[in-house]
TORPATI-345074 format. One record per residue (C-alpha): residue number from 1; z, y, x. Coordinates in Angstrom, 1 decimal. Layout:
<recs>
(NUM (Z Y X))
...
</recs>
This chain:
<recs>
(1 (91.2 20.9 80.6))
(2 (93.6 23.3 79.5))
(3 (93.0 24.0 75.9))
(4 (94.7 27.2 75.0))
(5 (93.1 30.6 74.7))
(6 (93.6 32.9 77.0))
(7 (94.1 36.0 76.0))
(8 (91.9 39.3 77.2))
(9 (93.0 41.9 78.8))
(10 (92.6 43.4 74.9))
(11 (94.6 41.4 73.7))
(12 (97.2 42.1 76.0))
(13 (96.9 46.2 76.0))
(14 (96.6 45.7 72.0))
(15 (100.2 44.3 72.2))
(16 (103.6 46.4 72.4))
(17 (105.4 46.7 75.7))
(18 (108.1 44.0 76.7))
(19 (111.2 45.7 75.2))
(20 (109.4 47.3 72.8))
(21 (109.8 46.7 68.9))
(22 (106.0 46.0 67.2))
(23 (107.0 49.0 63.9))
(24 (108.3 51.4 67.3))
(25 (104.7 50.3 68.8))
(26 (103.1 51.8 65.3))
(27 (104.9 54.3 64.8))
(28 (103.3 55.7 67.9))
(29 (100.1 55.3 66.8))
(30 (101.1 56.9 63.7))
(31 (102.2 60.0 66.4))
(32 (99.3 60.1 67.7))
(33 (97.4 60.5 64.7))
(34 (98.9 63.1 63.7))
(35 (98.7 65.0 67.2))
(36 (94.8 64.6 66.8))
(37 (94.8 65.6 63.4))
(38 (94.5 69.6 62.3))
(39 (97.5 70.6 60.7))
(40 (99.5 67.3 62.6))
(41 (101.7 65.9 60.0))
(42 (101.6 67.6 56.9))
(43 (97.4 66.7 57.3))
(44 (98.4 63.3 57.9))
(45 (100.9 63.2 54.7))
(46 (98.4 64.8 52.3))
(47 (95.9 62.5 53.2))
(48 (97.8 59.8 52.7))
(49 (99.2 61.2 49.5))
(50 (95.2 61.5 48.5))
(51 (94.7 58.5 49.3))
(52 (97.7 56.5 47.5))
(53 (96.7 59.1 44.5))
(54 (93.0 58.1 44.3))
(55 (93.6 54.2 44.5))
(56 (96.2 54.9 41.7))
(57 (93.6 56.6 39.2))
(58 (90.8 53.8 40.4))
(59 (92.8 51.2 39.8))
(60 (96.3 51.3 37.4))
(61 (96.4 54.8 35.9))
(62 (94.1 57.8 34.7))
(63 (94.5 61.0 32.9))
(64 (92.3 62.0 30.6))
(65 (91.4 64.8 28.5))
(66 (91.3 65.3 24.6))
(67 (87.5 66.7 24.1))
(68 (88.3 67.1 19.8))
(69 (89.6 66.6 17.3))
(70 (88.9 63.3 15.9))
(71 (92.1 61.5 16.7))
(72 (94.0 64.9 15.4))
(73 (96.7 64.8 14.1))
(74 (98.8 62.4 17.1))
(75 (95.9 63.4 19.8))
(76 (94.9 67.4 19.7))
(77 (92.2 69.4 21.7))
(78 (93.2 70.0 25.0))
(79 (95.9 67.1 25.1))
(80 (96.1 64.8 28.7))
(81 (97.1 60.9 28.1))
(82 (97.7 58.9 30.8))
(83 (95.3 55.7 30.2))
(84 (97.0 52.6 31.4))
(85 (93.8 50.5 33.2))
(86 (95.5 47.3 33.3))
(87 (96.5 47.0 30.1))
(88 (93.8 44.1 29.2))
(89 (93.1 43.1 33.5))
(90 (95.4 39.9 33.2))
(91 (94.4 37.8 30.4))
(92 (95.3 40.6 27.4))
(93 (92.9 42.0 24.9))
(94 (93.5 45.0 22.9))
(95 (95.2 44.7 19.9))
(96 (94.5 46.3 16.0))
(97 (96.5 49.8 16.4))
(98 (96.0 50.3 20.2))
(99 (94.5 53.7 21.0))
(100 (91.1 53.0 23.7))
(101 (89.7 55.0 26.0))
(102 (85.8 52.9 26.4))
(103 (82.7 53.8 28.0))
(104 (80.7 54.3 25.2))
(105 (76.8 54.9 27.0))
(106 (74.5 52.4 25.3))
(107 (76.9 52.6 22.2))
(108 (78.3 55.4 21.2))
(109 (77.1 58.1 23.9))
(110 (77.0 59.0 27.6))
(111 (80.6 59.8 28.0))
(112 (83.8 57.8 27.8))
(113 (85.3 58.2 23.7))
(114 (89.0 57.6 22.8))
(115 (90.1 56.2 19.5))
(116 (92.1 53.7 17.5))
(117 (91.0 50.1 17.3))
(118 (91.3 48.8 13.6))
(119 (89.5 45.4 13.7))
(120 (89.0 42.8 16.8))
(121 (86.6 39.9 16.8))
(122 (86.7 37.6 14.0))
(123 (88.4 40.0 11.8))
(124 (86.7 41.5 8.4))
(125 (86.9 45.1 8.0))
(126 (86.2 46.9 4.5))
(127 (86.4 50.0 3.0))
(128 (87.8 49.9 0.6))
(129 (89.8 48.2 -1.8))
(130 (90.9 49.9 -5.4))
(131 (93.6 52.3 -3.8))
(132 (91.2 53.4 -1.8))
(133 (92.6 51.5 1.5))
(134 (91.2 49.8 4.6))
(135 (91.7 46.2 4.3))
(136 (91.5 44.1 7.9))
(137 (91.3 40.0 6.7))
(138 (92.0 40.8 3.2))
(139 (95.1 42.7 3.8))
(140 (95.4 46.4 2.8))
(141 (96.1 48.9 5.8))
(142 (98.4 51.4 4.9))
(143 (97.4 54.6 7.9))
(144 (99.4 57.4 6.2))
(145 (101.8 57.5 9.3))
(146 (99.3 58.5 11.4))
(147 (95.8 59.0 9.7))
(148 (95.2 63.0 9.3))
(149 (96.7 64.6 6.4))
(150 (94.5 65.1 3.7))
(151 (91.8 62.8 4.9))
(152 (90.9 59.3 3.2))
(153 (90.7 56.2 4.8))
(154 (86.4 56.9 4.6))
(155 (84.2 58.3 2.6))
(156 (81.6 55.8 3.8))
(157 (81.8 52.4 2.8))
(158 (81.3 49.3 5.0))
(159 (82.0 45.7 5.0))
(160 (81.6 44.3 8.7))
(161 (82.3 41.5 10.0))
(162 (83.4 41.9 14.0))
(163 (81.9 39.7 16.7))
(164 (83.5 38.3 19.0))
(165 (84.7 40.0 22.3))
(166 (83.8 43.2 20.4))
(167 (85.9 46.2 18.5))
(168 (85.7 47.9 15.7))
(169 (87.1 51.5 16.6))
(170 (88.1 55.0 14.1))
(171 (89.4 58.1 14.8))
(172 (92.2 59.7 13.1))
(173 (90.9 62.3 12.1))
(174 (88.5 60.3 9.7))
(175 (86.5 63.5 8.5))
(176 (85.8 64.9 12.1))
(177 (85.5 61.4 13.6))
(178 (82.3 60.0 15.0))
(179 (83.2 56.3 15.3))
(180 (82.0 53.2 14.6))
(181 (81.1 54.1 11.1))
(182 (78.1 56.2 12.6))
(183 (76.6 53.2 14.2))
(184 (76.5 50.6 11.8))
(185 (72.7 50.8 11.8))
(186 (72.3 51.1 15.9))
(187 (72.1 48.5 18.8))
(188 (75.8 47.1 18.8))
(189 (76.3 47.7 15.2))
(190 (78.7 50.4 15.8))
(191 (81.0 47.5 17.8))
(192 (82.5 48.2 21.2))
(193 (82.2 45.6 23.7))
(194 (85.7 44.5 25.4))
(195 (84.5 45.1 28.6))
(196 (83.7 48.5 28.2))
(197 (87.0 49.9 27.3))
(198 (88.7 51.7 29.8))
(199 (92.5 51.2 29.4))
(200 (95.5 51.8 26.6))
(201 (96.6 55.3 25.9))
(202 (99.8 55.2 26.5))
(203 (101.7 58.9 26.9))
(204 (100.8 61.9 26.1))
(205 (102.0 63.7 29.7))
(206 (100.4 67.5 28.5))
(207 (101.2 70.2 27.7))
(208 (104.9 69.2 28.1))
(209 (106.0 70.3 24.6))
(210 (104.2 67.5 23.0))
(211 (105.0 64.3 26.1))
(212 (105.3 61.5 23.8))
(213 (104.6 57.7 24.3))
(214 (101.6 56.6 21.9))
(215 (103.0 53.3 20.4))
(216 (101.2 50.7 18.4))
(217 (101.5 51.8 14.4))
(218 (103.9 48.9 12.5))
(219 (101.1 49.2 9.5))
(220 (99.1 46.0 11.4))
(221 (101.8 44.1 12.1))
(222 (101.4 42.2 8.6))
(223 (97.4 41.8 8.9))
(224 (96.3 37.9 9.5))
(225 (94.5 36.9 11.7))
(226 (91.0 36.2 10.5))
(227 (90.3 32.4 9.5))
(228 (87.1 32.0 11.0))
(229 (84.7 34.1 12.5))
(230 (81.3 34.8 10.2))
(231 (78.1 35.7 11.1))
(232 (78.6 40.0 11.6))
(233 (76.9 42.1 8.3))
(234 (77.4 45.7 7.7))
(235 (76.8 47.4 4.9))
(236 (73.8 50.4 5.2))
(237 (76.1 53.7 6.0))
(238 (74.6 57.6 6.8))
(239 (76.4 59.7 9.3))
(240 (79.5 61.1 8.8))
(241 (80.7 64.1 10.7))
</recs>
């Protein structure tokens, strides 16, 4: 018995002509989408540009907007960053001095929040020492390069202990920040989860006068990392606007 499929008649009016290259065989089809398109080819090339542009923002890149202040005076009002989403897809986790975008609904709010993460799990975060300083594992924190000027560190004191696979995130702007200062007390204990954070700022790309690349601060490079994780407290904190 003879083994071997047979191809259909399909298969064989599926295949190019004899003499014929297989890309020359696309490209027609390619032709005569674009015939049975409205508009022909430049239909064709703006929905593939559409196409390519919404897999890009699904999947590797995504502007978004600054809503506030609160990561003033490196992030202002109006401000477009480009959020890198595979920043922390391969392994990677973000890092003390990264700036987040994260989903904050269950957390923080229904809408996505952007600011800078100061502790990651196992670390112990308090404010603050006798100079008035954030101290991540013991060591102080000095923020004056990018912290806004005039603010302190806090005017609310805490003494947390992050979990692990969680973040402890402030804005810049410390006195027009709602962060996770303002939910020590609620489900989470202020802490954003790993998995809800977005992507990496990485550039500012608007307006054009302030493109800039958003680079982790040197004032964490010095802070240990913690020697082992304790069981997460917080100290009892009101809101701060």
């Amino acid at each position: 018995m003879d083994t071997e499929a047979q191809p259909t008649e399909r298969d064989r009016s599926s295949r190019p002509a004899p003499g014929v290259p297989e890309g020359r065989s696309r490209f027609a089809l390619l032709i005569r989408l674009a015939e049975w398109l409205p508009g022909g080819w430049i239909t064709l090339i703006l929905f593939t540009c559409l196409a390519f542009l919404l897999a890009l923002n699904t999947f590797v890149v995504q502007p978004f907007q600054i809503p506030s202040g609160s990561m003033e005076q490196g992030l202002r009002i109006g401000d477009r960053v480009l959020v890198d989403k595979l920043a922390y897809r391969f392994g990677a986790e973000p890092r003390r001095g990264d700036v987040v975008v994260f989903d904050g609904a269950g957390y923080f709010g229904d809408a996505d929040y952007i600011k800078r993460v100061v502790g990651v799990g196992g670390d112990h975060v308090v404010c603050c020492d006798k100079k008035g300083r954030i101290e991540v594992n013991g060591r102080p924190v000095d923020e004056t390069a990018f912290l806004y000027p005039g603010d302190a560190p806090s005017t609310v004191a805490f003494d947390v202990v992050v979990p692990g696979g969680r973040l402890f995130v402030l804005g810049d702007h410390r006195s027009d920040s709602s962060d996770s200062r303002d939910h020590l007390g609620s489900p989470g204990g202020g802490m954003v989860p790993v998995g809800k954070v977005v992507g990496r700022a990485d550039w500012i790309i608007w307006p054009y006068a302030h493109w800039t690349r958003l680079t982790r601060p040197t004032a964490y490079a010095r802070v240990p990392d913690p020697e082992s994780e304790e069981p997460g407290r917080s100290a009892g904190a009101g809101a701060h606007g």
